[in-house]
C-alpha positions as CSV (number, residue, x, y, z in Angstrom):
1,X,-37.6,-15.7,-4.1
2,X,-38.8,-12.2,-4.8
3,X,-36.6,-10.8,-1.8
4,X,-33.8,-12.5,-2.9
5,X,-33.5,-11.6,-6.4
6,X,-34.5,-7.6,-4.9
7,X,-31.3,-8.0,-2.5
8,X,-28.7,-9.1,-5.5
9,X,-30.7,-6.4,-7.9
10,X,-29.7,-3.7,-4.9
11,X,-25.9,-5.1,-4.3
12,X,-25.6,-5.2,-8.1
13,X,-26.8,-1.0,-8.3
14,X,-24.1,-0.7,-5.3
15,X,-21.2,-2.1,-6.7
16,X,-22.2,-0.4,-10.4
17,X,-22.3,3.0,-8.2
18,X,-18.7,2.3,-7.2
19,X,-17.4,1.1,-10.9
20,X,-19.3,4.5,-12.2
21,X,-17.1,6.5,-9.5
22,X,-13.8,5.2,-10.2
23,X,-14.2,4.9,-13.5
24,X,-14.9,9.2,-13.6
25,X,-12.3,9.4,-11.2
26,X,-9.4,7.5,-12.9
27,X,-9.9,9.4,-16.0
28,X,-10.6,12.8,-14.7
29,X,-6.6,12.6,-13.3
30,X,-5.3,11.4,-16.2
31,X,-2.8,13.9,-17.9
32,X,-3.6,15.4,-21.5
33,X,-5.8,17.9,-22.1
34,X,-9.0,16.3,-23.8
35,X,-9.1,19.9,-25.7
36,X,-6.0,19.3,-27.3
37,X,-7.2,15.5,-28.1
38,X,-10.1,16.8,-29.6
39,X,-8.7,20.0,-32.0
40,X,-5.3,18.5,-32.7
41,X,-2.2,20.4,-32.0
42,X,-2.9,23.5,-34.6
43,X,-5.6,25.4,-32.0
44,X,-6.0,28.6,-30.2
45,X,-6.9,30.2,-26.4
46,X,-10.1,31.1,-27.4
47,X,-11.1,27.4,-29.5
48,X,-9.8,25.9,-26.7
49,X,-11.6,27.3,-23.8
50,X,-14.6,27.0,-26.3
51,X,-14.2,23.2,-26.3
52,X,-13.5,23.2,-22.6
53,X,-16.9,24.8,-21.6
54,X,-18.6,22.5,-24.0
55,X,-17.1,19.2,-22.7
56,X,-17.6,20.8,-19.3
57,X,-13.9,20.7,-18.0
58,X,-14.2,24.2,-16.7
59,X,-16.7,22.8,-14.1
60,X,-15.4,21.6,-10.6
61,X,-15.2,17.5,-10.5
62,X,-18.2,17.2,-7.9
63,X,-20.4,19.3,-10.9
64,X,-18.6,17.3,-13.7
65,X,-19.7,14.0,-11.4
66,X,-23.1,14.9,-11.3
67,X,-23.5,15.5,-14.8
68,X,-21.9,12.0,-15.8
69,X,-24.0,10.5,-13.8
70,X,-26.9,12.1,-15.3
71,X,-25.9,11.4,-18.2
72,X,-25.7,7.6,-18.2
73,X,-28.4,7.1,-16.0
74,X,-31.6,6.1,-18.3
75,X,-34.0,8.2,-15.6
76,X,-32.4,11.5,-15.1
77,X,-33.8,15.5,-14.3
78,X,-32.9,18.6,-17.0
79,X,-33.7,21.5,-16.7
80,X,-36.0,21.7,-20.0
81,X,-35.4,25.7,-20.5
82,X,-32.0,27.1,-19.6
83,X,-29.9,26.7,-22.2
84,X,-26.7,27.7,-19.9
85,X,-27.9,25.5,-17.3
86,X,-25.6,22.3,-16.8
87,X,-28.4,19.8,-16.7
88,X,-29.6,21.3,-19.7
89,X,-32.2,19.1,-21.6
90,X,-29.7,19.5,-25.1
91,X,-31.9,17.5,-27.9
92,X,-28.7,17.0,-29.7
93,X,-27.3,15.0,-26.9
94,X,-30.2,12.8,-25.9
95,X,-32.7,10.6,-27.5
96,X,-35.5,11.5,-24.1
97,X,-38.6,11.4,-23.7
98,X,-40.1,13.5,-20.6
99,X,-42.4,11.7,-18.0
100,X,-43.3,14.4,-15.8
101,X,-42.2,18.8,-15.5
102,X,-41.7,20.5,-12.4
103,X,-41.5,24.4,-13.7
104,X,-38.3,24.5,-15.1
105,X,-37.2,21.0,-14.3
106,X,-38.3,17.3,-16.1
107,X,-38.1,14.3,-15.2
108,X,-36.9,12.3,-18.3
109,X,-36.3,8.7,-19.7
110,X,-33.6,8.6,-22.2
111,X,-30.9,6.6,-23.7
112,X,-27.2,6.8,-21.8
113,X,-25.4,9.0,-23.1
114,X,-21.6,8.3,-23.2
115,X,-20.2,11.0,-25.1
116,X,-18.4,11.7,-28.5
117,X,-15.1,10.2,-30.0
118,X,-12.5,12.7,-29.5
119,X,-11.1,11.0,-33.2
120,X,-14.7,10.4,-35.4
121,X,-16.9,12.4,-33.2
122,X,-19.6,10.0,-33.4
123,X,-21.1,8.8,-30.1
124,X,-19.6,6.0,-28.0
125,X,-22.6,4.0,-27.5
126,X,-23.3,3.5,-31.5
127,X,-19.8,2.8,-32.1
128,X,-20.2,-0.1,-28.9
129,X,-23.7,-0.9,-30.2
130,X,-21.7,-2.0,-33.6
131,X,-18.7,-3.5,-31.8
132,X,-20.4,-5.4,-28.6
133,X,-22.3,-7.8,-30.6
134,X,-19.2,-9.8,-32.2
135,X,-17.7,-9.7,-28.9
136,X,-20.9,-11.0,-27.2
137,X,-21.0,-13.6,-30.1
138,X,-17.0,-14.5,-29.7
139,X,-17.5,-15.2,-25.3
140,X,-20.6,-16.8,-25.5
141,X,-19.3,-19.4,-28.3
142,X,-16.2,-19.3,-26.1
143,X,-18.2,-20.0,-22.6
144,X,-20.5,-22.7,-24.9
145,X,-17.5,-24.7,-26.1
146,X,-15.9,-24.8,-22.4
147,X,-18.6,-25.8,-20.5
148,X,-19.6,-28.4,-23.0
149,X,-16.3,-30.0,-23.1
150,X,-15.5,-29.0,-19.6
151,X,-18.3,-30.9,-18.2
152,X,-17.7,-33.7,-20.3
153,X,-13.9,-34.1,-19.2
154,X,-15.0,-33.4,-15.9
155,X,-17.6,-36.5,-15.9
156,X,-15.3,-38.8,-17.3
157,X,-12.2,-37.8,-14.8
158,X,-14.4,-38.6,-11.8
159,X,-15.8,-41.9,-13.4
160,X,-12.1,-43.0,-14.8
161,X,-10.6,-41.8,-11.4
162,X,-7.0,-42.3,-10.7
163,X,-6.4,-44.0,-14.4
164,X,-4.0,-42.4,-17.3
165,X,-7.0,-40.7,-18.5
166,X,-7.9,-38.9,-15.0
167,X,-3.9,-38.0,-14.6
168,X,-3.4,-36.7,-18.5
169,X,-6.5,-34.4,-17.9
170,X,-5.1,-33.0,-15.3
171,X,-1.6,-32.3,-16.8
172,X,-3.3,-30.1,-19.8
173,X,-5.9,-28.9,-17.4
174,X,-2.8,-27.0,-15.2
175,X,-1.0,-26.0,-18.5
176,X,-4.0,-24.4,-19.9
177,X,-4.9,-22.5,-16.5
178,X,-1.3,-21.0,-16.8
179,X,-1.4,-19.9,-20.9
180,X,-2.0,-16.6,-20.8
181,X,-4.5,-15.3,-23.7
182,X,-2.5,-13.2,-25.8
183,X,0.2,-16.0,-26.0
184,X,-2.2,-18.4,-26.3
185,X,-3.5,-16.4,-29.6
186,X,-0.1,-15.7,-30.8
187,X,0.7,-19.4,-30.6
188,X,-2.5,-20.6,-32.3
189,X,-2.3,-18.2,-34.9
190,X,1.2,-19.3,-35.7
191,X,1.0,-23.0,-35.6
192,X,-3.3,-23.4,-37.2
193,X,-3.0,-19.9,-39.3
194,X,0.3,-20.0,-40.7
195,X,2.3,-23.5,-40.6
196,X,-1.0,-25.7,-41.1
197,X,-3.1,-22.9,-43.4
198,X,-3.1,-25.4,-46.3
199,X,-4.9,-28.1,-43.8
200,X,-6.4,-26.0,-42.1
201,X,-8.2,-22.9,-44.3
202,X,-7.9,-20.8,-41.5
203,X,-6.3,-17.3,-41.6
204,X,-4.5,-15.7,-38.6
205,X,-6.2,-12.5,-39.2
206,X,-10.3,-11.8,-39.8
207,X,-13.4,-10.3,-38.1
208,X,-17.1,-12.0,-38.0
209,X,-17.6,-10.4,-41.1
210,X,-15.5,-10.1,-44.0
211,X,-15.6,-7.7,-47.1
212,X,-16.2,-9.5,-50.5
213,X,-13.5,-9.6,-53.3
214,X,-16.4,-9.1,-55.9
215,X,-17.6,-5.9,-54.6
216,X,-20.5,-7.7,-52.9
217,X,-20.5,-6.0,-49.6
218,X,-19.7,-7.6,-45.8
219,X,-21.0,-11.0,-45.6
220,X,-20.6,-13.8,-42.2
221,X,-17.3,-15.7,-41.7
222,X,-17.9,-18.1,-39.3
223,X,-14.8,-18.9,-39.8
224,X,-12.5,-16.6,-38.4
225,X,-14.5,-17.6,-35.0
226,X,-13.2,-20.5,-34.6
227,X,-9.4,-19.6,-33.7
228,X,-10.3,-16.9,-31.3
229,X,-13.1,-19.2,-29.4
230,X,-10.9,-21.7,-28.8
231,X,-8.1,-19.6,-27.9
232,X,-10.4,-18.0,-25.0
233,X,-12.1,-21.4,-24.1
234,X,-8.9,-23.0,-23.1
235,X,-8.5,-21.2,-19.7
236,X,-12.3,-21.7,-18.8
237,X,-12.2,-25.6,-19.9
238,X,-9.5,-26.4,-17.7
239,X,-11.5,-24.9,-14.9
240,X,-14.8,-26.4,-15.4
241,X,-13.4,-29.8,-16.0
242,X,-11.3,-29.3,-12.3
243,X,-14.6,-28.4,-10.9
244,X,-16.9,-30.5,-12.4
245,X,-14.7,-33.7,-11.3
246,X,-14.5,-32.9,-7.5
247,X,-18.2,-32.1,-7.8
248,X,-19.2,-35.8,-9.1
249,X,-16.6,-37.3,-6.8
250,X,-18.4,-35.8,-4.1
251,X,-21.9,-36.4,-5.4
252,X,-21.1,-39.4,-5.8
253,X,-20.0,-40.3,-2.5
254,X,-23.5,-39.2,-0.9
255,X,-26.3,-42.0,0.3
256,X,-29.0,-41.5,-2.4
257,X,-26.1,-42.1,-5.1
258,X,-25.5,-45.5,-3.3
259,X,-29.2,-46.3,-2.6
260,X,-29.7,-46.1,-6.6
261,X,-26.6,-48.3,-6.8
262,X,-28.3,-50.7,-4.8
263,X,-32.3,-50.2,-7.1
264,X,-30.1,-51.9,-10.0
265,X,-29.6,-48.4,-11.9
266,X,-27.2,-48.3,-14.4
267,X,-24.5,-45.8,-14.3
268,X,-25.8,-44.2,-17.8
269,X,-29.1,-43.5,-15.5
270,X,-28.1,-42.3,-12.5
271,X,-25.2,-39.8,-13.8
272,X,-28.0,-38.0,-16.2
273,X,-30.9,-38.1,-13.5
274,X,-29.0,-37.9,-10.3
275,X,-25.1,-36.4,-10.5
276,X,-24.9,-33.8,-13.0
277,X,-27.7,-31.7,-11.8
278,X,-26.2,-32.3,-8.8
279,X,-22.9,-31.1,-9.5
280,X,-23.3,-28.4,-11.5
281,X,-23.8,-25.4,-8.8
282,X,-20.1,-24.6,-8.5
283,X,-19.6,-24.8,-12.6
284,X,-22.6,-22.4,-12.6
285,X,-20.9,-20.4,-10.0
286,X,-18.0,-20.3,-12.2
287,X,-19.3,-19.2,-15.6
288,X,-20.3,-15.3,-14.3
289,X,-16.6,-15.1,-12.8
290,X,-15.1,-16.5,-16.2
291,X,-17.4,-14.5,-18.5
292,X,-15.6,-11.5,-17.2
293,X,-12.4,-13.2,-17.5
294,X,-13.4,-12.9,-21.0
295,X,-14.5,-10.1,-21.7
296,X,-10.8,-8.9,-20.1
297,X,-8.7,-11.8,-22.4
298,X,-11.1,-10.6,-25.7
299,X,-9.4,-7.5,-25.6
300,X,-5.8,-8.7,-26.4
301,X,-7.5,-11.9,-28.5
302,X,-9.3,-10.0,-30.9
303,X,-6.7,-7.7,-30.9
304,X,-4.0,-10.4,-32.4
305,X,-6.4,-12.1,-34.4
306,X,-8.3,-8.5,-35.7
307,X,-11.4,-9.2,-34.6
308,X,-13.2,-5.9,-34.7
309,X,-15.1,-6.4,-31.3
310,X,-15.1,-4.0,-28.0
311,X,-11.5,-5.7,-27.7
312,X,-10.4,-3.9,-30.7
313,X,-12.4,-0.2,-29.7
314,X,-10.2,-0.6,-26.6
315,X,-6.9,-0.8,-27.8
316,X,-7.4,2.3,-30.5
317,X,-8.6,4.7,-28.1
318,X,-5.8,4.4,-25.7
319,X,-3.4,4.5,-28.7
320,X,-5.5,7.1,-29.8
321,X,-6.4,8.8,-26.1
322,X,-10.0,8.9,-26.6
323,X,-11.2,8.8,-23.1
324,X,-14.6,8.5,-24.7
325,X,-14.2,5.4,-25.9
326,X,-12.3,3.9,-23.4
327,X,-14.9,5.1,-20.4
328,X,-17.5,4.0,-22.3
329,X,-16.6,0.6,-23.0
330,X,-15.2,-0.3,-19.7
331,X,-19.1,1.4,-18.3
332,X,-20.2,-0.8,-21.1
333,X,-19.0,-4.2,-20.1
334,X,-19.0,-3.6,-16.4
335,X,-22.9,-3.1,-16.7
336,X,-23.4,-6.5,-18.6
337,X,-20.9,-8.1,-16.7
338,X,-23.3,-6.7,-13.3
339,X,-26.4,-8.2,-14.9
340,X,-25.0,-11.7,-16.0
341,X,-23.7,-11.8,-12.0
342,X,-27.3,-11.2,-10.8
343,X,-29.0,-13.7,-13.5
344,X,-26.3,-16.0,-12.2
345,X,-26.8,-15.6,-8.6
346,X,-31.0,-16.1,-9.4
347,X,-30.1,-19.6,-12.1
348,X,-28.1,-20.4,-8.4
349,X,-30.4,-20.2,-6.4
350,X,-33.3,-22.3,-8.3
351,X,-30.7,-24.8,-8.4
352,X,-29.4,-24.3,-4.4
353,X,-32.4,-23.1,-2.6
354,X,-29.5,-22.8,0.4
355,X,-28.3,-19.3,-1.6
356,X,-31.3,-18.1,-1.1
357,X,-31.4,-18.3,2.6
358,X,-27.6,-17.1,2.9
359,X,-27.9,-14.8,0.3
């Protein structure tokens, strides 16, 4: 087991190398100058080649590679000395503490560093640090709901096979696969938010946490999570309750389901001890996949509904061009999104010792 969760730990730094790369890449070809993003339009020669040297755009991309890297890496060697070095160990950039100098050189363990705002000027990672954990909060209650009532439908299509039950399933199942999110939020919003508000309480717009009338600070709104959970659970449920019903059928077609059949089991028994752990490997399998589905569809979902997540952070710096913002969230989410793959491909392999072997 050891091996196997070293290989997916290695694959996982591989493909986190190649996010890393063409995420530099796709922004360092993007037109604009960041110097102008960052003074405004009212700036001169001088101001501006100021900023440059300090961003380090005057450095060739290879240079500018290295040091991003650097940067974001939470091991990483400064020079602890020059201050006109590139690598230079700048205090005011990095939260480090140094494990071991080589003359000039140390070896450090810090906190990433993803830059500044080009807009507030604060750093990337505490604005995300704010931001991630109602997003977090919004897929995981999302992810929750589905796979509850996923599994649920799915269970009872297999068992109900064939019948008006099985067949309607299946109808809603295809339509919610083909809803796209940000319609899917525009059209709950209108018909739960606005034409059934009175019956409902709900408001089309509202983050996690809403500022009191009374002068009484922030306080939780559970609230305004229920729209934008649903809304991103729809797509998810109509997938796990596909899977999870050719998964039982199947199961349920193998010799140890008949020979408990044939002990006098009841079906209550043998579908909690014998089919749904069973059955669950390819819903597993599913939830890393959809979890990034989500963390893509929370973007224009909290965006309709103004929930001030990562989604939100997202859509104001590209309105706003801050490539700060937008590399660092999309480094942000790709890392978790790596993780969660790896902690799903280990959960997989308890559960199929197979994957380990193939894997």
């Amino acid at each position: 087991m050891g091996r196997f969760i070293l290989r997916r730990t290695g694959y996982g730094i591989l493909v986190m190398l190649g996010i890393i790369t063409v995420i530099f890449l796709l922004f360092s070809v993007l037109p604009g100058d960041s110097t102008i993003m960052t003074m405004g339009q009212r700036s001169d020669i001088d101001s501006e080649e100021a900023v440059r040297k300090d961003l380090g755009l005057n450095l060739p991309l290879w240079t500018r590679y290295i040091n991003y890297i650097n940067d974001i890496s939470p091991l990483s060697l400064h020079n602890a000395q020059d201050k006109n070095s590139t690598f230079y160990l700048d205090r005011t950039k990095y939260e480090a503490k140094v494990l071991f100098k080589v003359k000039s050189q140390a070896f450090v363990m810090k906190k990433p560093y993803l830059g500044r705002s080009y807009q507030s000027k604060r750093q990337v990672m505490e604005i995300l640090n704010e931001a991630f954990p109602k997003t977090a909060i919004l897929a995981l209650v999302s992810i929750f709901f589905a796979i509850m009532a996923g599994i649920v439908l799915g269970i009872f299509c297999a068992l109900f096979k064939n019948t008006w039950f099985d067949r309607a399933t299946l109808v809603v199942s295809v339509m919610g696969m083909s809803v796209p999110s940000f319609f899917a939020a525009i059209l709950f919003a209108w018909i739960f938010a606005f034409l059934l508000a009175d019956l409902t309480g709900l408001s089309m717009f509202g983050s996690l946490y809403t500022v009191s009338d009374f002068g009484d600070g922030q306080y939780l709104d559970l609230r305004n999570l229920i729209l934008p959970a649903i809304t991103l659970g729809i797509r998810p449920i109509a997938t796990v309750t596909q899977l999870m019903r050719n998964s039982v059928l199947d199961v349920m077609s193998q010799d140890y389901i008949r020979t408990a059949h044939a002990k006098g089991l009841g079906m209550f028994k043998i579908v909690k001890n014998h089919i749904v752990k069973n059955a669950l490997n390819p819903v597993v399998t599913a939830i890393s996949g959809w979890l990034a589905g989500m963390m893509a569809g929370a973007v224009f979902v909290e965006y309709i509904f103004d929930y001030k997540g990562v989604g939100v952070v997202i859509v104001n710096g590209l309105e706003k061009y801050d490539f700060p913002i937008v590399m660092g969230s999309l480094l942000y989410i790709s890392i978790i999104l790596v993780v969660i793959n790896i902690i799903v491909d280990v959960i997989y392999g308890f559960l199929d010792p197979r994957a380990k072997v193939s894997g």
